[in-house]
Structure formats: C-alpha cells, structure tokens
N, C-alpha and C positions, 0 to 999 in steps of 0.2 A: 574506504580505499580498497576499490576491490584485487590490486598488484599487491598488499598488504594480505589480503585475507586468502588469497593463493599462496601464498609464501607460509602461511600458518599452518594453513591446511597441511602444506606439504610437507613441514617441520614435525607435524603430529603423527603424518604417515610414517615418514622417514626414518626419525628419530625417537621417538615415543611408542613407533608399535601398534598404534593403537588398531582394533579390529571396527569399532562403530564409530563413526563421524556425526555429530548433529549442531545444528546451523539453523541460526532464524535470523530474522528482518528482511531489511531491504532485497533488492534484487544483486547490488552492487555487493552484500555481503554471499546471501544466498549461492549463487549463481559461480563465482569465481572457485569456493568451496565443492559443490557439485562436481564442477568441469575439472578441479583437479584428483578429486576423489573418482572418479568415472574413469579418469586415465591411466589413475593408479590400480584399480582394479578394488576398492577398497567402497563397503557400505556406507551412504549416507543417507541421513532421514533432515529435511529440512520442512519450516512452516512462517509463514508469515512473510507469505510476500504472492501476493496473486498468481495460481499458475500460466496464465498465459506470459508473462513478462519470464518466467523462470521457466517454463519449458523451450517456448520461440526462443525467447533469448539467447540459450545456447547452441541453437541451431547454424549452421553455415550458412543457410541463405534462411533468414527469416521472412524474405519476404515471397518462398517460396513451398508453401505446404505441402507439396506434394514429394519435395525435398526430405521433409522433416523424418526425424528417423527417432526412438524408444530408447531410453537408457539401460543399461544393464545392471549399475549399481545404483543409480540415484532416484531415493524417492520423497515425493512432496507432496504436503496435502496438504490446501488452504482455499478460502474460497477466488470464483474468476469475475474477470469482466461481468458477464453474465448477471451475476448476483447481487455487483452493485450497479448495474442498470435495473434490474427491478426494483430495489431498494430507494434509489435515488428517486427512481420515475415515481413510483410509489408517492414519496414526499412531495414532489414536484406538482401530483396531480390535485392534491387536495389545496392550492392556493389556484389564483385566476392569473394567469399568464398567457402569452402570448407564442408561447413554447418553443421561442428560443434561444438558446443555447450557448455561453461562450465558453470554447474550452483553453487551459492553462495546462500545457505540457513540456515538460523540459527536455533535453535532450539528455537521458538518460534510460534506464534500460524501463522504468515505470513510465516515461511519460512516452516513450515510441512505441509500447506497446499498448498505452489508452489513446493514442490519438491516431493509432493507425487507422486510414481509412475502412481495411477490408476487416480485420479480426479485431479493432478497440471497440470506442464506446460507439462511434458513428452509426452503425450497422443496427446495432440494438434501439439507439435513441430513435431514428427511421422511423422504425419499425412501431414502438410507441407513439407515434404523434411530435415527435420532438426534433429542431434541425439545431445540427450542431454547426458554429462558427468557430473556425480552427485557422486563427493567425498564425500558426508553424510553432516550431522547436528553439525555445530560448534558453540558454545557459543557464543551470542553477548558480547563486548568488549573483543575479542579475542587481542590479542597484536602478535600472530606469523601466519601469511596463506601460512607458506612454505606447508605445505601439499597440500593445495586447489592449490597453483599455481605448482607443482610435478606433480597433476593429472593432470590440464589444458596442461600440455606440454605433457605428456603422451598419452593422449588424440586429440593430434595434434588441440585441439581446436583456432577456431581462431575467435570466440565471445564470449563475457564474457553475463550471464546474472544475475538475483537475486535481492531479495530483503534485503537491504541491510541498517544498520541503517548510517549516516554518517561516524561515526569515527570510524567506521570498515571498511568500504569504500576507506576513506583514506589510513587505515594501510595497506591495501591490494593491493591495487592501486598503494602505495609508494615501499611497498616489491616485486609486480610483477616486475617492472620496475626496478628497483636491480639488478633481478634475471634475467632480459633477457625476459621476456615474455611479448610480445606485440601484444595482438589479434589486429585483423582490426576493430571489433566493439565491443564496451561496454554499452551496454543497459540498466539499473537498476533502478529499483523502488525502493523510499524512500530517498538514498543515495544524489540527486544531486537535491531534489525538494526547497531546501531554497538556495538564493543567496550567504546566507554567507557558505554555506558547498562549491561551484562551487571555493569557495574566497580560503578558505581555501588549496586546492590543488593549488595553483598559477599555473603554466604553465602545467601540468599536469593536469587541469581541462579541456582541450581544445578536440573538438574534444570527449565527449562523449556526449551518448543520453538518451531520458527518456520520459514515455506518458507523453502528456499533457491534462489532464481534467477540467481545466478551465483555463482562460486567457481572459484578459482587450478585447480583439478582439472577443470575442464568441458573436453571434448575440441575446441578449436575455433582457431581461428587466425583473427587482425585482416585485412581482406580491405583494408585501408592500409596497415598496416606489418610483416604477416607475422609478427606475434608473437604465441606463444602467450599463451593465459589465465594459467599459469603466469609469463611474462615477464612479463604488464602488471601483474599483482598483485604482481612482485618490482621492479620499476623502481618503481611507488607508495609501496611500503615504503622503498626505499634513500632516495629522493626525499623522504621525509614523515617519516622514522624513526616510524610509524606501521601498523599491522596494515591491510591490504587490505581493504574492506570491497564488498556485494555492489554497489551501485551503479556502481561502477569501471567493470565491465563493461557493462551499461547505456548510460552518457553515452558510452562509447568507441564504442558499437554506432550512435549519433547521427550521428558522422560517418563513421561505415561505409554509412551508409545515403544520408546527403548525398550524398559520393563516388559512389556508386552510382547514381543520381538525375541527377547533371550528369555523369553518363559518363565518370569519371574511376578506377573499378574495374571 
C-alpha cells in the first residue's frame, strides 16, 4: 500500500526523529518512502526494486526525460531494465525460438516501467533479435487473462515475459494451459521469486525461469558481521525452518550500506 508506506515514512520522520531512512522491495513500497523522505528533507537509502521504475517513477512527467530532474536525499542502488534484458536474452538464446516475445505488465509502477515502449524492455529486446507482443496494462489481482493469452497466440509468441505479482501468475499460468497455449520459455520477474509461490503451481511450476540476484552460492562476505552468503542463508533457514530466499541478501546489504555511510565499516 503505497498511501500506507507514506504515512510511515512520515511518522518516522515526524515522530521518531529519525536521521536515516531505509526501505526495500517493490516500487509501491520504495518509492512512496523516497518521495516523502526527499520532501522532508531527510536521508534515504533504498534497494530492491529496479532503478528505472524508482527513479521515472517519481518523476512529474515520466514520460518526459528530458523533464527528469536528480534527488537530493534519496538514494538507490539495484540492478535496471538493462540487466535483465541481457540476462533473460541470454537464457532465451540458448533454446530455438522464433523470438517472439509476449509481455505481462500490470498497471503498476513495475509493470509501466517494463513495458514502456521507449525506456522498458522493448527497446533492449529490438535490439537483440527479439519482438515484443504487448497487450497493454491489466489490473493486478486480475481473475481472467483470456485476452493476454488471445494475443500471445496471435502473436505466434513462443516466450512468455513480465513482471508479474504471484497470484496473477498462477491465474495466468493456469488459464494459459486451458486454453492450449504453451510457449517454450517463461521468464518473469517477481512471480516465482518465493518457494512457496513455485509450491503453489504444483507440476505446472516446472520448467520456468527467473533472474537470480542473490543466492547462499554468491562469493561475498557481510562487511557487519563477516559472514558469508552461505551462513546468512543457513542462519535464515535454522531461524525460520524455511528455504533462503533472494531478498535475504538484499535487506542485509541495507545495513551494510548504512554502516558504511555513518563510518561504522
């Protein structure tokens, strides 16, 4: 709820005093945080949410660049568009398709910023070999994607892409398969990042993809508590009786950064 996560933000400032703000996930969390931290005059350090959808985002005219103007409190670092168009193309390239493309974008601050024409994924996929099919902007918690899957057939696409919340995922996922439509690859961001959403789809989970930006395997050690990727993904699991998931790392890297910032690493 991002009118929720403005109100918080702004209880912390107000009320609490506080001198550093930090904020991860979505754009809907991210973003609301920022814009009220930037007006208050007050530091923020946010991660985990793609920077074009968190920077555009809070722009007055997004669809105007040359508009776009530099924060003076807020800052973010995560990876962009950019990175998972190489990524994805990447995966895309090593099966035999016909390279193209249908994309799943919601009308939300992640899915207008991937499926914008000029600054999303379009632009990038071009330019690889790849054409994107873009039925437009559908409500998250949609309950029907006969349309979305109409144009994927239409479109003779035979990769699925998008950022995608879980259980619109599923419903979509479930009714493609219905309906007969079965790309060779499904690629999507947000949808299959928790174990329990992959759970969720039982056999029907198999066989899709998704970046991975952190994992128990990444070579790097906590510049707070000197422990490996390995350790903080094994202390979350003994601690949760729950499987590691990629965000872990992320939130941890928050106050690695904080630390770092007030001179304390």
């Amino acid at each position: 709820n991002p009118n929720r996560a403005a109100e918080v933000a702004k209880s912390l400032i107000v009320d609490d005093e506080i001198n550093l703000m930090l904020v991860g996930s979505t754009p809907e969390n991210t973003n609301p945080v920022a814009t009220t931290c930037e007006a208050e005059g007050v530091p923020v350090i946010s991660t985990m949410a793609p920077w074009q959808p968190w920077f555009i985002g809070q722009q007055g005219n997004p669809a105007d660049p040359s508009s776009w103007k530099p924060f003076n409190f807020a800052y973010h670092y995560f990876w962009g568009l950019e990175d998972i168009i190489a990524v994805y193309t990447g995966m895309w390239k090593q099966l035999s398709t016909n390279g193209k493309v249908g994309g799943l974008f919601p009308n939300d601050a992640d899915g207008n910023a991937w499926g914008d024409p000029k600054n999303g994924l379009k632009p990038g996929l071009d330019a690889a070999g790849f054409s994107l099919a873009d039925p437009g902007r559908y409500q998250n918690l949609s309950d029907d994607f006969t349309a979305q899957v109409n144009a994927f057939k239409a479109a003779n696409a035979e990769i699925v892409t998008g950022v995608v919340i879980p259980p619109d995922f599923t419903t979509f996922w479930n009714q493609a398969r219905q309906q007969g439509f079965k790309p060779k690859a499904i690629t999507v961001a947000k949808a299959i990042l928790f174990p329990q959403s992959v759970e969720t789809l039982g056999d029907a989970g198999h066989n899709l993809s998704s970046e991975v930006w952190w994992s128990a395997s990444h070579p790097f050690k906590s510049s707070v508590t000197g422990e490996s990727s390995a350790e903080i993904a094994a202390d979350f699991t003994a601690k949760t009786g729950r499987p590691w998931t990629q965000p872990i790392g992320f939130v941890h890297s928050l106050f690695e950064v904080a630390a770092n910032v007030m001179g304390l690493s």
